[in-house]
C-alpha positions, 0 to 999 in steps of 0.5 A: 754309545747311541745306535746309528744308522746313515742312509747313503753310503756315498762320499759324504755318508763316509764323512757322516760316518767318521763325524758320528764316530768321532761323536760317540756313535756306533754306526751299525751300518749304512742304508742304500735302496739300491740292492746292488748295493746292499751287503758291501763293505764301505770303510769296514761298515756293511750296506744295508736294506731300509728294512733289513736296518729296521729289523736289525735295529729299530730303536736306532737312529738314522740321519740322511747323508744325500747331498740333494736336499730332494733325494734327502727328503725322501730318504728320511720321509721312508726312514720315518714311516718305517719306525726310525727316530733321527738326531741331530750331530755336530762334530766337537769342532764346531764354534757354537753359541747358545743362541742357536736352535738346532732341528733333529736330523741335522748335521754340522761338520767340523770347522764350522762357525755358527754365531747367535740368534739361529735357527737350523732346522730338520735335516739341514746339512752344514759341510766342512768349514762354513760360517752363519752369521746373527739372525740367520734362519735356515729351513729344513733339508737345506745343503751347504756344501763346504766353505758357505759363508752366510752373512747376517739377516738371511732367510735360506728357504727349504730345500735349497742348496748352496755350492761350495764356496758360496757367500751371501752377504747380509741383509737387514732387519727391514729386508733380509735376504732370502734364498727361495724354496729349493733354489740352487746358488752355484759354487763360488756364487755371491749373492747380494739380493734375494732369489726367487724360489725353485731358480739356480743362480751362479756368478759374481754378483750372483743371477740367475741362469736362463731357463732352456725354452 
């Protein structure tokens, strides 16, 4: 069994924690940079310091659990330059074609559907029950959160998160829909153009929320 480390021990470090398990891991513990928070036992696994991990076991992977694709970013940007290597996971649950490129650090839940010509990159995370479509590229530190449905011909730029529920219908060769770096569509959202970078965007049609000031 390969070593795990998950860094963050919230609600979906627990789900990542079962994943890995299920996956043939042995999750030697979770990492928290909150010291209140280290030497706990969350569902029988103990909390652990980014250093004391590393100590413990430093040929051990690591995988981010942070929903916040920012907060993620730098968890694994502290995890690298500590010595840790990553891995990607995907639960035995998934519908995946060979047709797909899969970035180190990701995680894909159970459920979910991931058709052909895509691109996954570093540190994605793909919740419970989501669906990609062809010609799909997704870039690093992304979060779909469960039940994301994303059409064909989509650009999903760095960094963004899209909410629970969410679909973004397809675009075309010429023009694909792209969701810009480190954007926000709401839950239930549906996307039916483009977004611009760093904007949050919710309803149906989707647009974007007024910017206070």
């Amino acid at each position: 069994m390969r070593n795990l480390f998950i860094y963050g021990a919230g609600g979906f470090g627990r789900e990542l924690a079962w994943l890995a398990q299920t996956c043939s891991f042995d999750v030697r513990g979770f990492i928290d940079d909150n010291p209140n928070h280290q030497g706990a036992i969350v569902n029988g696994i103990r909390v652990l310091s980014l250093e004391d991990a590393n100590s413990m076991l430093p040929n051990a992977y690591v995988v981010g659990a942070m929903g916040n694709p920012k907060a993620r970013e730098s968890a694994m940007q502290r995890a690298s330059a500590t010595g840790f290597e990553t891995i990607a996971i995907v639960h035995p649950r998934v519908e995946i074609s060979p047709f797909v490129e899969i970035g180190v650090g990701t995680v894909v839940c159970a459920g979910s559907i991931i058709t052909t010509n895509i691109r996954l990159g570093r540190h994605v995370q793909i919740n419970l029950d989501c669906t990609i479509g062809h010609d799909v590229i997704i870039e690093d530190f992304c979060t779909l959160t469960p039940g994301v449905h994303v059409s064909g011909v989509v650009h999903i730029g760095r960094g963004a998160y899209i909410g629970t529920g969410a679909v973004i219908l397809n675009g075309t060769q010429e023009a694909p829909i792209e969701i810009g770096e480190y954007s926000v569509v709401g839950a239930g959202a549906c996307v039916t153009k483009s977004v611009a970078q760093s904007v949050t965007v919710f309803g149906v049609p989707a647009r974007e929320l007024p910017r206070r000031g």
